[in-house]
MIMARLUM-861015 format. One record per residue: x, y, z of N, C-alpha, C in turn; residue in one letter. Coordinates in steps of 0.05 Angstrom, whole numbers, plus 5000, padded with zeros to 4 digits. Atoms other than C-alpha are relative to their C-alpha. Layout:
N
XYZXYZXYZa ...
This chain:
344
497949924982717515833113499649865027x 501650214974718115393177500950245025x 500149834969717615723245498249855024x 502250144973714715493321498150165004x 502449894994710316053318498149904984x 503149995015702515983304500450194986x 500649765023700916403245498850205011x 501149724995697216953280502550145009x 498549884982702317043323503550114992x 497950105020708016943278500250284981x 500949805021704517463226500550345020x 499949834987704917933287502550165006x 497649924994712017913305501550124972x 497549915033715017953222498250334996x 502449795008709318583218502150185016x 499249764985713118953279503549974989x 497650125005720318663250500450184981x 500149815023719318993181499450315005x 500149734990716319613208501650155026x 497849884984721719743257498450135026x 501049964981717119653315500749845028x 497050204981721919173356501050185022x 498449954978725319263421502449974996x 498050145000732519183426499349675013x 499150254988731418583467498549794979x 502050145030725518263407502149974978x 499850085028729918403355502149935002x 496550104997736318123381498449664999x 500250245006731917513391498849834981x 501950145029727417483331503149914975x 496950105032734717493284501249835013x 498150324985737816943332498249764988x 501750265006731616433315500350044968x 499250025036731916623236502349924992x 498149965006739116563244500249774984x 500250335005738215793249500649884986x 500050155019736115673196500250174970x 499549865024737615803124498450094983x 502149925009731215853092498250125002x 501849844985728516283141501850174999x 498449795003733916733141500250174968x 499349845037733916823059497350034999x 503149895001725716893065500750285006x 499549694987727517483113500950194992x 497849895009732717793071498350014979x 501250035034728317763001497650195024x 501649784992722518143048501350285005x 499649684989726518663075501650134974x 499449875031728818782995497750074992x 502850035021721718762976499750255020x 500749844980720719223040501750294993x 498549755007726819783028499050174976x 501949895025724019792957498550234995x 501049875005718820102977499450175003x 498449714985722420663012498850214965x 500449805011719221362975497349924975x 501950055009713320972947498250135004x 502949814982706721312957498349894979x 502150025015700521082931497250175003x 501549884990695421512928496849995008x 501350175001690221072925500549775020x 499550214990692720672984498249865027x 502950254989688020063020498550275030x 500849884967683220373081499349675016x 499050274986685619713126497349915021x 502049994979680819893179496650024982x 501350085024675419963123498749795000x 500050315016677219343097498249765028x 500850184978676819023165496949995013x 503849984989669619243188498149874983x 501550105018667019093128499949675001x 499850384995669818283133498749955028x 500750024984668218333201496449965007x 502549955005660518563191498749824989x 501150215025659518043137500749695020x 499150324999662717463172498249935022x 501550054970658217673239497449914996x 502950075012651517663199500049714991x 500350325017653316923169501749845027x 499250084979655216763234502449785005x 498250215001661516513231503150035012x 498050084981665516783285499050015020x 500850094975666316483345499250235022x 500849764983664516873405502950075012x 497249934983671516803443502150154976x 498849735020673917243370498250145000x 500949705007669217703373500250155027x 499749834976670717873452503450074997x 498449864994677617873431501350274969x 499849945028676418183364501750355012x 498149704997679119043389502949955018x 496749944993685818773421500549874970x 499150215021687018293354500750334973x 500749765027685018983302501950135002x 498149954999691119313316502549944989x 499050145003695518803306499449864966x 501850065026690918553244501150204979x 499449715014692119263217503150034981x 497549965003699819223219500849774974x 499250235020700118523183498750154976x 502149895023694318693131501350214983x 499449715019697419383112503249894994x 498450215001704918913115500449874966x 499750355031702118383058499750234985x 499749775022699419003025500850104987x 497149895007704519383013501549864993x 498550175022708418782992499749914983x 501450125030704018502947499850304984x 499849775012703719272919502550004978x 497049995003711019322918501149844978x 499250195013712118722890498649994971x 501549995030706818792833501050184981x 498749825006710719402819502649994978x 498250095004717219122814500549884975x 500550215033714418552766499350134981x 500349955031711519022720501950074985x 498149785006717119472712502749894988x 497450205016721918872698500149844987x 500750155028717818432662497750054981x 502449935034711718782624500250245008x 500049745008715019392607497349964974x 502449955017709619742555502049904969x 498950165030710019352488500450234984x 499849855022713219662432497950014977x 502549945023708220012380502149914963x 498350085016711319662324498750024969x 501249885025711019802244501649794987x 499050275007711519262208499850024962x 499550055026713119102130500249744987x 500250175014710518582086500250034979x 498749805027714318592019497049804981x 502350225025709118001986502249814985x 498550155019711417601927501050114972x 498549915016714318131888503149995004x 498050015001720917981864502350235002x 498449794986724118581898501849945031x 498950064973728718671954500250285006x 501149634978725319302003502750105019x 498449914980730419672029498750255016x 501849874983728119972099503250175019x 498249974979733320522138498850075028x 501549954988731620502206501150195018x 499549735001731621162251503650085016x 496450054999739120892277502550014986x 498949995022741420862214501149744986x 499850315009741320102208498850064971x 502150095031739019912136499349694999x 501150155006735319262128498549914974x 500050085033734718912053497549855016x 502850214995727618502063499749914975x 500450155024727117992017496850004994x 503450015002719917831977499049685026x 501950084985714917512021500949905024x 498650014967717917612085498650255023x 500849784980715318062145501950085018x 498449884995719518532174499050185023x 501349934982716918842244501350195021x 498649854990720219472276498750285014x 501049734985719320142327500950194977x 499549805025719520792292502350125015x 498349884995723520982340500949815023x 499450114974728720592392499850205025x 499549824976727520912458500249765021x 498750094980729420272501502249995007x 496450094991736120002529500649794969x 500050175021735619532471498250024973x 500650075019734219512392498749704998x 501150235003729219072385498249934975x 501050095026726118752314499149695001x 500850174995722218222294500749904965x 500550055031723417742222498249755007x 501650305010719317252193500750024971x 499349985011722917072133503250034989x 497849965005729217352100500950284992x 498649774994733717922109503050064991x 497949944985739818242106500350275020x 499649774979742318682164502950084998x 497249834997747019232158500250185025x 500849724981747019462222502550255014x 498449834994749520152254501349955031x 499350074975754020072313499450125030x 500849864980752420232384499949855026x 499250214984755219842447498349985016x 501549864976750920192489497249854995x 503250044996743719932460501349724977x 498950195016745619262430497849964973x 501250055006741119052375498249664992x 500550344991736318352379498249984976x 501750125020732618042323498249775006x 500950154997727317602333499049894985x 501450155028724717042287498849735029x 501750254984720816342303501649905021x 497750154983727116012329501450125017x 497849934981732116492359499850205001x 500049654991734017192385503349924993x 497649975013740017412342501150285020x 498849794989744217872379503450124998x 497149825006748818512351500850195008x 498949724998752819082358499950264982x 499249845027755319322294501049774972x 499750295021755418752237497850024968x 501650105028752918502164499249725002x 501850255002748917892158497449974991x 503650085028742717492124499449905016x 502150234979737417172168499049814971x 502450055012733316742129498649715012x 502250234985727516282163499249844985x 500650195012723615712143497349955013x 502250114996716815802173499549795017x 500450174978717915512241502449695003x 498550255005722114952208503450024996x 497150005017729515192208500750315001x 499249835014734215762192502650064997x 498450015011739315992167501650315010x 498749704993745016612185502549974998x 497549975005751016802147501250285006x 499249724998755317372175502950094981x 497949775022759417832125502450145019x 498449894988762918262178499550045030x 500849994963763018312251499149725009x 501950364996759317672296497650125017x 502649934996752817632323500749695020x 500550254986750717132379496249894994x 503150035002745016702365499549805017x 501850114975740216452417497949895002x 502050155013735115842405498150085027x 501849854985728916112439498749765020x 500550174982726815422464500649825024x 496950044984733115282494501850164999x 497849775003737215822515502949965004x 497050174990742615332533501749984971x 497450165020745215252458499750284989x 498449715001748015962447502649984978x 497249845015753716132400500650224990x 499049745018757816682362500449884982x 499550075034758416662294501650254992x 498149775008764017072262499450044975x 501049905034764817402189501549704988x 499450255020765716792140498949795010x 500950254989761316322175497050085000x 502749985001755016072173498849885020x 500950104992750315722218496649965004x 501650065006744115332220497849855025x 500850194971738315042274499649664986x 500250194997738014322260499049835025x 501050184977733213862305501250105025x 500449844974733014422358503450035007x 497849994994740314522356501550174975x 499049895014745614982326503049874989x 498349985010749714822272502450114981x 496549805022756815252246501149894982x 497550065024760315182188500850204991x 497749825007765415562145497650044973x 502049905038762015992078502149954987x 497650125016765515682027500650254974x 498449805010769316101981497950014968x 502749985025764516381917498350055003x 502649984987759016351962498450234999x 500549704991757617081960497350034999x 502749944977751917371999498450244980x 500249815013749717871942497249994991x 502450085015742617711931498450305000x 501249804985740618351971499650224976x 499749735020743418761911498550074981x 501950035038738418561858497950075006x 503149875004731918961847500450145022x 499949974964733019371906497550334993x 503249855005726319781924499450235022x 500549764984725120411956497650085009x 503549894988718320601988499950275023x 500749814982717221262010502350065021x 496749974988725321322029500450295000x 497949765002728521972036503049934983x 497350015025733522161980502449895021x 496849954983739222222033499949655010x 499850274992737021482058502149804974x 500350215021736921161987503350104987x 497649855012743621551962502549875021x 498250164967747721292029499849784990x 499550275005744820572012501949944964x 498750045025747520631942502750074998x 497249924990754320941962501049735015x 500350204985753920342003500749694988x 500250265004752919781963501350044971x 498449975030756220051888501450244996x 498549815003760420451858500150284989x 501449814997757221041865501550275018x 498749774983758921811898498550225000x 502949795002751922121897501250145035x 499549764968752322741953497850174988x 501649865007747323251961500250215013x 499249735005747023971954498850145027x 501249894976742324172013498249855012x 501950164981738723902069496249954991x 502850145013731723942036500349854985x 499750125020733023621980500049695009x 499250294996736223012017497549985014x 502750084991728423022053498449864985x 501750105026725522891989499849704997x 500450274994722022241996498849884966x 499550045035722621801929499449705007x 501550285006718621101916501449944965x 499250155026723120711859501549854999x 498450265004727420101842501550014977x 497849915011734120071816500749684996x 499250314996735519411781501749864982x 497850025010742519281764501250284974x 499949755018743120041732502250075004x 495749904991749920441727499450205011x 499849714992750921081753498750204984x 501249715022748721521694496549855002x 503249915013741721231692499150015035x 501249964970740621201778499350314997x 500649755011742421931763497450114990x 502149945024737422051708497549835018x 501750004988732321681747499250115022x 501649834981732422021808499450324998x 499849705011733422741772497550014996x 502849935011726922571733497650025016x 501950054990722622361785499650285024x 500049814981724322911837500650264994x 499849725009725623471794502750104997x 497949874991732823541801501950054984x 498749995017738723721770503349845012x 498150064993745423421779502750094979x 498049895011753423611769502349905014x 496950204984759623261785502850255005x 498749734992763823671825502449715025x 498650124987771223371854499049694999x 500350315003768722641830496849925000x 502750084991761922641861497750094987x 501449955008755222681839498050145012x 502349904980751723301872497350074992x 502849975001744123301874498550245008x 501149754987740623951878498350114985x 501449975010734324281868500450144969x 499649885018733024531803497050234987x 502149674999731325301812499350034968x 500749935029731125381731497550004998x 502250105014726325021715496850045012x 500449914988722925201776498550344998x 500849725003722325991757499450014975x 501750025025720025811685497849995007x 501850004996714225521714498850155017x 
């Protein structure tokens, strides 16, 4: 920052400036000389932001200035290394010393503050899913009510629960995303290359191990965002695909036939809740499973459904969970089965 003052003296006047220790007649002339110039005036203006800031701060732990100062003072006198004309004027200077010192303090405080709080919020505790090289496709619902198809040997990396301003996930690999809508907390995907970003949409990621990828959207659009360059940005709508090529994004149209259906085959449940896995299947076939009572749909069920009809999904999830089922107005309701139950 340029100025005609010496730095002691300099550090003296911005110390009583910020702390609203000014005269009328000082501080009519300290803001005439900043006026000047422009880069002294936007220094000024970025402190006394950093300064308002830290209106209702309290630390309770905060510096002992005078402390600090005896202690540098003591040390610097033993290694003899101040002069004599500062150490006769060393108790008018400590005052003054005090005001700056506690000044940077408090801004460098402030400011450290600021930075964490806006750039290292606390990392998400994240739970992550590696399917391997079983020829399954893991379906995961997450506590939004997104569902996520995870292809085999892909990693899949998610909170248990969103509690920021933003849905945030991590792929490595291949996906589809069915996600639930919500304007308010957008949702962001991260892979090697880009940060995919939705609302409420269907789409397939699928990566390439640093080298590439690939993202076709089904319904809704998504913007995707090359992480090395944030300059080559697009939307991608439903019926289009797009690709990174040599650090750059390229669109095209899904050509007609193309269909995105891979998700549907072998699809694998782990430790799902009935009510999850019954929704995804309502979802994706022509299906009308409903269930009878809220426990029931708790009932957490590990199994894979691969290309089955309705009568045997039925019959597999009846057997495994004990249940009985009865089609009532079209649908297929699921409910415990007391019988069999009070036999045993």
């Amino acid at each position: 920052m340029k100025t005609n003052y010496n730095n002691q003296q300099y550090d003296e006047t911005l110390a009583k400036y910020l702390s609203g220790e000014m005269s009328e007649v000082e501080l009519r002339d300290f803001e005439n000389e900043i006026a000047v110039s422009e880069e002294n005036k936007t220094s000024i203006e970025k402190m006394k932001k950093q300064w308002s800031a830290m209106k209702g701060y309290k630390d309770p732990k905060s510096p002992d200035t005078q402390h600090a100062w005896n202690k540098l003072h003591a040390r610097l006198g033993e290694e003899k290394l101040i002069p004599l004309k500062i150490e006769e004027t060393k108790r008018s200077l400590v005052p003054a010393f005090l005001r700056v010192a506690a000044a940077i303090l408090i801004l460098i405080g402030v400011g450290a503050v600021i930075y964490i709080q806006t750039n290292h919020k606390s990392p998400m505790e994240l739970v992550s899913v590696d399917t391997g090289n079983e020829a399954n496709t893991l379906i995961k619902t997450l506590n939004d009510g997104s569902v996520i198809y995870i292809a085999q040997n892909s990693l899949f990396s998610f909170p248990k629960e969103f509690k920021s301003e933003s849905r945030n996930v991590e792929l490595k690999g291949e996906a589809f995303f069915d996600i639930a809508s919500n304007p308010e907390k957008p949702f962001i995907i991260e892979t090697g290359e880009a940060f995919i970003e939705v609302l409420g949409t269907a789409f397939s990621v699928k990566t390439q191990n640093g080298s590439g990828f690939e993202l076709i959207v089904d319904r809704g659009k998504v913007k995707v965002t090359l992480k090395n360059d944030p300059s080559h940005s697009q939307l991608v709508v439903a019926g289009e695909k797009i690709n990174e090529v040599r650090n750059s994004l390229v669109k095209t149209k899904q050509l007609a036939g193309q269909s995105n259906i891979w998700y549907k085959q072998r699809m694998h449940f782990k430790d799902e809740s009935l009510l999850n896995i019954i929704s995804v299947l309502n979802r994706n076939f022509n299906t009308t499973f409903a269930i009878a009572e809220k426990e029931t749909g708790n009932r957490k069920l590990t199994v894979t459904f691969n290309n089955e009809t309705a009568e045997t999904m039925t019959q597999l999830i009846c057997v495994t969970l004990n249940l009985k089922s009865q089609t009532i107005n079209g649908s297929v309701v699921l409910s415990e089965n007391r019988e069999d139950a009070r036999k045993n």
